[in-house]
C-alpha positions in Angstrom: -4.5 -14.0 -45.5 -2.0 -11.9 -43.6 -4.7 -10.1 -41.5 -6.4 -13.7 -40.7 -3.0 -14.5 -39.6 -2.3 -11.7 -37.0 -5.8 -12.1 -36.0 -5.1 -15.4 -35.1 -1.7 -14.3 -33.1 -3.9 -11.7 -31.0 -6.3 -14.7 -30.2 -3.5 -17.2 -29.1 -1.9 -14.1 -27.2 -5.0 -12.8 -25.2 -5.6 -16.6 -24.4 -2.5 -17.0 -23.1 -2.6 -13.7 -20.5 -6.4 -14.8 -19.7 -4.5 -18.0 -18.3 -2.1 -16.5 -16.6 -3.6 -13.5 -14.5 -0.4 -12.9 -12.1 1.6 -12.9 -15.4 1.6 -9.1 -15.2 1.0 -8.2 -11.6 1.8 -5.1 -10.5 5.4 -5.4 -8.5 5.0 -4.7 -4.4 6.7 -1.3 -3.6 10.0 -0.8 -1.1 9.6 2.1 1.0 12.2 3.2 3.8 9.6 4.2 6.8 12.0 7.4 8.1 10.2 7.7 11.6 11.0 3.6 12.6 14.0 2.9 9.9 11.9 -0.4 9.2 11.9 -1.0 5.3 8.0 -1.6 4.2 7.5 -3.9 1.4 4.1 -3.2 0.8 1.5 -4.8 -1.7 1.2 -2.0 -4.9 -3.0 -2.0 -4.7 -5.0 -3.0 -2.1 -7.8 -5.8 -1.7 -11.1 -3.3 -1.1 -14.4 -5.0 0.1 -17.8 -3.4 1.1 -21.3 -4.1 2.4 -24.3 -1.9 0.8 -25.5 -0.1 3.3 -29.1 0.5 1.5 -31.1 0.9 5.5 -29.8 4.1 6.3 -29.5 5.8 2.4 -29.5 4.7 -1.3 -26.1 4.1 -2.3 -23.9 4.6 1.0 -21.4 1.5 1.4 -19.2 0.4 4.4 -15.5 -0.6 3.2 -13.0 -2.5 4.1 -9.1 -1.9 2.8 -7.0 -5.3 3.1 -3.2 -4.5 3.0 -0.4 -7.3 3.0 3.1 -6.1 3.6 6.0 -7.6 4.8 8.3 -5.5 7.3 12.1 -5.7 7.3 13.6 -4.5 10.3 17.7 -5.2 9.5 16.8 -8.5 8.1 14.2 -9.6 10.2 10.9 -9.9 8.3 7.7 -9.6 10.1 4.6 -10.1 7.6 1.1 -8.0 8.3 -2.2 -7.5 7.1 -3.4 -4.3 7.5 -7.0 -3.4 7.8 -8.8 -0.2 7.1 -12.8 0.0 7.9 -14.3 3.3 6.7 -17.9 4.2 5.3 -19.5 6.8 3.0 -22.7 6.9 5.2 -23.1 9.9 6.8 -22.3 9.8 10.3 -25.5 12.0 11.2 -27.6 9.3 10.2 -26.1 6.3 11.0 -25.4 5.3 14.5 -22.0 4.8 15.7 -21.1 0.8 15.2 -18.0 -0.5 17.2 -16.6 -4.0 16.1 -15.2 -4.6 20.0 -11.8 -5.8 19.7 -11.0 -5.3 16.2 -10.8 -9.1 15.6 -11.2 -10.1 11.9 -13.0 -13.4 9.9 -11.8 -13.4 6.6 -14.0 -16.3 4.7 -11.2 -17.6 1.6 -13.5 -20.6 -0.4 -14.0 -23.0 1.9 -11.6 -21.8 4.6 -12.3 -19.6 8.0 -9.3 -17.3 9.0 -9.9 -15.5 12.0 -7.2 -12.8 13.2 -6.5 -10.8 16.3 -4.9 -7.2 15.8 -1.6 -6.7 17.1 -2.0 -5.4 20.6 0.0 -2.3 21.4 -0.5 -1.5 17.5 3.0 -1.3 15.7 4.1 2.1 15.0 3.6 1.6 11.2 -0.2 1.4 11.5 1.0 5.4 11.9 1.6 5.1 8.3 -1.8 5.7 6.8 -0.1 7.4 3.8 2.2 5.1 3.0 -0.6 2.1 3.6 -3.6 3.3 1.5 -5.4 5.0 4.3 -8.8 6.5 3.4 -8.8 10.0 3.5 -12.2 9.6 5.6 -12.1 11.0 9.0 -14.3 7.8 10.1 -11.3 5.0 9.8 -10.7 2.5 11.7 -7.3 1.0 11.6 -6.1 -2.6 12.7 -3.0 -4.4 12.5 -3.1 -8.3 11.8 0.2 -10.1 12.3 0.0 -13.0 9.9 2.2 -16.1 8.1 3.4 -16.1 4.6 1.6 -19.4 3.7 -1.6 -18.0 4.7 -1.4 -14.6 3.0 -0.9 -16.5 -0.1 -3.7 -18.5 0.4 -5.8 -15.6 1.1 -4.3 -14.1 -2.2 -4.9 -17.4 -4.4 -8.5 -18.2 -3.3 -11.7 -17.8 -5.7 -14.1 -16.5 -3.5 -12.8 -13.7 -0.3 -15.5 -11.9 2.1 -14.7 -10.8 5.6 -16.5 -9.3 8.5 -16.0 -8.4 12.0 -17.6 -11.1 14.5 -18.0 -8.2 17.2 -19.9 -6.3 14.4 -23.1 -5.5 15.8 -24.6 -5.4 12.1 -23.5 -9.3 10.4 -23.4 -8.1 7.2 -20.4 -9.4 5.3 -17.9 -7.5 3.2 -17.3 -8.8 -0.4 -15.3 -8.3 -3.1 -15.2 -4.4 -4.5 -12.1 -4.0 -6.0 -9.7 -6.7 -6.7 -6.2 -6.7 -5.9 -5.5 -10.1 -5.1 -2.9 -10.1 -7.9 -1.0 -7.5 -6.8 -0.8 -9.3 -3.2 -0.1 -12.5 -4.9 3.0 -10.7 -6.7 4.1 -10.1 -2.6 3.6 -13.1 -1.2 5.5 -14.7 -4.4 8.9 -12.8 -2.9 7.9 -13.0 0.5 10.9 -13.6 3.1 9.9 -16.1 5.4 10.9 -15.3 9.2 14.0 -17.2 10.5 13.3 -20.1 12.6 15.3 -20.3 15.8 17.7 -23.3 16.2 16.3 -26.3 16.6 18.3 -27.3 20.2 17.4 -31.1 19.2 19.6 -30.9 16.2 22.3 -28.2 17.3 25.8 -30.0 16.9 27.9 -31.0 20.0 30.2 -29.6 21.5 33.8 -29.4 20.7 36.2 -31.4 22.9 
């Protein structure tokens, strides 16, 4: 009877973290970027999506690393998504694809988000180390200014692919390995950016 019972406790217990999946997400990471003396609060796994790429050789994939972090430069937040497109085919065989201006469709259920890189690219894009660079020498990096709300919508949604509309091959990226949760943990104790005043509601002046 006791070993129905504590079977019945692991039951109730597994149902109960199945039902909460951010329950346990892993915690975003503060680190103090030394070169710009910005603070990076940076998502603790990455979002990684990829495209087979079966016409040039058997198991070769294109990727695509999704990184949200907010940065804090003396209490002014400034939120990014940082993008990282690398491949495993070998550039002998595959011809060299550019995506033009970097500009990125991200596909969240039934919502289209399209973002521009940040043009001059911030000098954390520098970071690759810090910002889960591949290791491949054929990276492309972009930087993706972006709100709060819509990172978290991007880190709540069901169904995520991407692609580049410049892309000369339109085959999307889809999910490869998941870190929505881990973004989701971020965006929970994200700082939003101060608003200016509102001149319209500023109090008068003293007499």
């Amino acid at each position: 009877m006791r070993v129905l019972h504590q079977i019945l406790l692991l039951a109730v217990g597994g149902l109960a973290s199945a039902c909460t999946p951010f329950a346990h997400a892993p915690q975003p990471r503060e680190v103090l970027d030394e070169r710009s003396g910005a603070t990076l609060i940076i998502a603790e796994r990455p979002i990684v999506l990829a495209r087979t790429r079966s016409d040039v050789a058997a198991n070769a994939r294109d990727y695509l690393t999704l990184v949200g972090l907010q940065e804090d430069r003396s209490g002014r937040f400034t939120t990014w998504l940082i993008a990282h497109r690398w491949s495993t085919v070998d550039p002998r065989i595959a011809a060299d694809r550019g995506v033009g201006a970097g500009r990125l469709r991200i596909i969240a259920d039934d919502r289209e988000v399209l973002l521009s890189p940040a043009a001059p690219a911030p000098p954390l894009l520098e970071r690759g180390d810090l910002l889960f660079g591949p290791t491949t020498a054929r990276t492309q990096s972009y930087a993706f200014p972006i709100d709060v709300p819509t990172l978290h919508y991007l880190a709540g949604a069901q169904i995520l692919s991407a692609n580049f509309p410049d892309d000369a091959l339109p085959i999307p990226y889809g999910i490869w390995q998941d870190g929505r949760s881990a973004l989701m943990a971020l965006v929970t104790e994200a700082e939003a950016p101060a608003r200016p005043p509102d001149p319209a509601r500023a109090p008068p002046p003293a007499r």
